[in-house]
Phi, psi and omega in degrees: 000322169286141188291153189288119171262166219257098165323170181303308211283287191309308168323323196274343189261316176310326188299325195278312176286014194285329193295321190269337190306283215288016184283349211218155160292145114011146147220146180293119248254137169310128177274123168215105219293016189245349181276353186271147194297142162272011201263162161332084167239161205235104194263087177281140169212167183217148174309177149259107196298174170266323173270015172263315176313331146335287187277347178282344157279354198254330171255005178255181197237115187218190185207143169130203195152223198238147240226112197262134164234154241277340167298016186074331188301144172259130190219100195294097167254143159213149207242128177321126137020268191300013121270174184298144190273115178216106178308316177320305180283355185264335178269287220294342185274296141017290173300299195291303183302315251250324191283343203269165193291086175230191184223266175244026161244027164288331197253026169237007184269119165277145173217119160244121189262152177197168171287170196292325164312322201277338178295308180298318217278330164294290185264349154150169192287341177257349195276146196245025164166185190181150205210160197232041181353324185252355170256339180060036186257091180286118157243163189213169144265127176292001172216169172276132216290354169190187196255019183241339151257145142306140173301320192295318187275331182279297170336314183291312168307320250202317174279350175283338173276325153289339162299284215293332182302322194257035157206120211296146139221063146330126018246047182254165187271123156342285199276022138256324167249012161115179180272168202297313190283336196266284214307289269252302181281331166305333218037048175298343168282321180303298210274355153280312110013283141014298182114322197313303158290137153225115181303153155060009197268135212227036152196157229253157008262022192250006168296332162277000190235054152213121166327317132019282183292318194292323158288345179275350201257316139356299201268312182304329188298303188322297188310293189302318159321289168341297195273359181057059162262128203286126192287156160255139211282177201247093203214004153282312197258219234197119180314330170283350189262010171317141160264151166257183179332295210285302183295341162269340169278297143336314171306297187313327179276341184268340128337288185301302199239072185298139170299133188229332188180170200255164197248115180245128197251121166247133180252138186246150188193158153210162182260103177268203200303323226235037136241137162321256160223204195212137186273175168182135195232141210228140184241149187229088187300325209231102176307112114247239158290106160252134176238151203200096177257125177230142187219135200263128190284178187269337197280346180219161185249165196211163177223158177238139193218145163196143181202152196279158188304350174303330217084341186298121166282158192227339176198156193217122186228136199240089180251121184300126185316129171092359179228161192233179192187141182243150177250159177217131185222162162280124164262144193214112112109008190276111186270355166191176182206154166271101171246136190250137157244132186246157171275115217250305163229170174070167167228141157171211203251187183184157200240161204232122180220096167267119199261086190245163137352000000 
């Protein structure tokens, strides 16, 4: 979602190709994941603000509209002017999104390609593209923005910033930390919390290290693999944010099969005369929200303890015969918690409701 800022190498190539880029019309460049380069690139990308997003359909001169593609999806592509007015290429970028691993928040992404100046102009002077999380508005270049990136691997990328935007990991924003089961494993909440990370960070040196990019480059790695291609190397983000087999096999299910809400579990138990308390080891696969509602018979009072498997306690609750009480915690990287209910006076029963990811 963010612009790609630009190497020294790619800068130095812009410098050379600038006299012949503007010597000529543009031509747009055909989209194809076999076209993307191995060579050294760089995907700098930047939000897109709501009022820029705003002007850029309202104030550029474009052509192109919404797309059938051969699988029935519908896909709003629209093209800059400055290139030739030809549909076949505007259905073939249509086709190129349509290839990529998604699920129904394909027919709701605008993607308008234009040449890279025009692209800058939008998204800021280093960026070679951008996205609008709340217009759900893509702009890219429609040919390659140097001779070391593809229109294709930034388009790809950019469109990874639109998967996360349209999938919740409450209680956090997606598309700053990535979707939920690829966040959980990455441990992007632990390692932000850290200082390791920065969700959202737009400006360098904590710009490679947000988990964002790293799920958008992410998402470019998936594709390409998918697709059997030879990877392009990995120079937006950080080297610790690389993926593996496994964290790309999640990404992939958060796409396909998005996490949508959470799963509540109850447990009923009771404490007569001759028992203490009762254990529970509550396993948490998914970083978010944890909730822990305990409700007390009228015949016995009760306490609630919940600690992380480490021992830390996160809560110590004191609930009175006949009323209940809820605990509530973030879980960030914590893979299970310990809870105990104890009998404090009286004997009965009591009910337990555990609320996770």
């Amino acid at each position: 979602m963010r612009a790609l800022v630009l190497s020294l190498a790619a800068v130095a190539a812009l410098a050379v190709t600038a006299g012949s880029a503007n010597a000529g019309r543009p031509v747009l460049a055909r989209p194809s994941l076999a076209a993307i380069s191995t060579g050294p690139q760089f995907i700098p990308d930047s939000t897109l603000t709501a009022p820029k997003a705003r002007r850029v359909l309202a104030a550029a001169s474009y052509w192109g509209g919404q797309y059938t593609t051969a699988t029935g999806e519908l896909v709003t592509v629209y093209v800059s002017d400055s290139y030739p007015q030809d549909p076949a290429i505007a259905q073939r970028w249509a086709d190129f999104l349509d290839s990529l691993v998604h699920g129904s928040e394909l027919s709701k992404v605008t993607a308008y390609l234009a040449p890279l100046a025009e692209v800058q102009s939008y998204c800021g002077a280093e960026a070679l593209a951008c996205y609008s999380p709340r217009d759900s508005l893509l702009v890219a270049p429609g040919d390659a923005p140097t001779s070391d990136v593809s229109a294709e691997a930034v388009v790809t990328h950019e469109y990874g910033h639109h998967v996360a935007a349209h999938r919740s990991n409450a209680p956090w924003a997606a598309v700053d930390y990535g979707t939920k089961r690829w966040a959980s494993y990455v441990q992007v909440c632990r390692r932000a919390r850290s200082g390791e990370l920065h969700p959202g960070a737009e400006t360098l040196p904590n710009y490679v290290l947000n988990p964002g990019e790293a799920f958008a480059e992410s998402y470019r790695v998936l594709n390409q693999r998918k697709a059997g291609l030879v990877e392009t190397p990995w120079d937006v983000v950080d080297r610790s944010l690389y993926p593996t087999a496994t964290s790309l096999s999640l990404l992939e299910q958060d796409v396909t099969s998005p996490w949508t809400t959470t799963t509540t579990t109850a447990y009923r138990g009771a404490l007569p005369a001759g028992a203490r308390s009762r254990n529970y080891t509550v396993a948490t696969a998914l970083d978010g929200t944890l909730k822990l509602d305990l409700r007390a018979s009228t015949g016995v009072r009760l306490s609630l303890h919940v600690a992380r498997a480490s021992g830390t306690t996160v809560a110590d609750r004191a609930i009175a015969a006949g009323h209940d009480s809820a605990v509530g915690t973030t879980i960030c990287g914590q893979r299970s918690y310990r809870v105990r209910v104890t009998r404090v006076r009286g004997a009965g029963a009591f009910a337990l409701t555990v609320t996770r990811p």
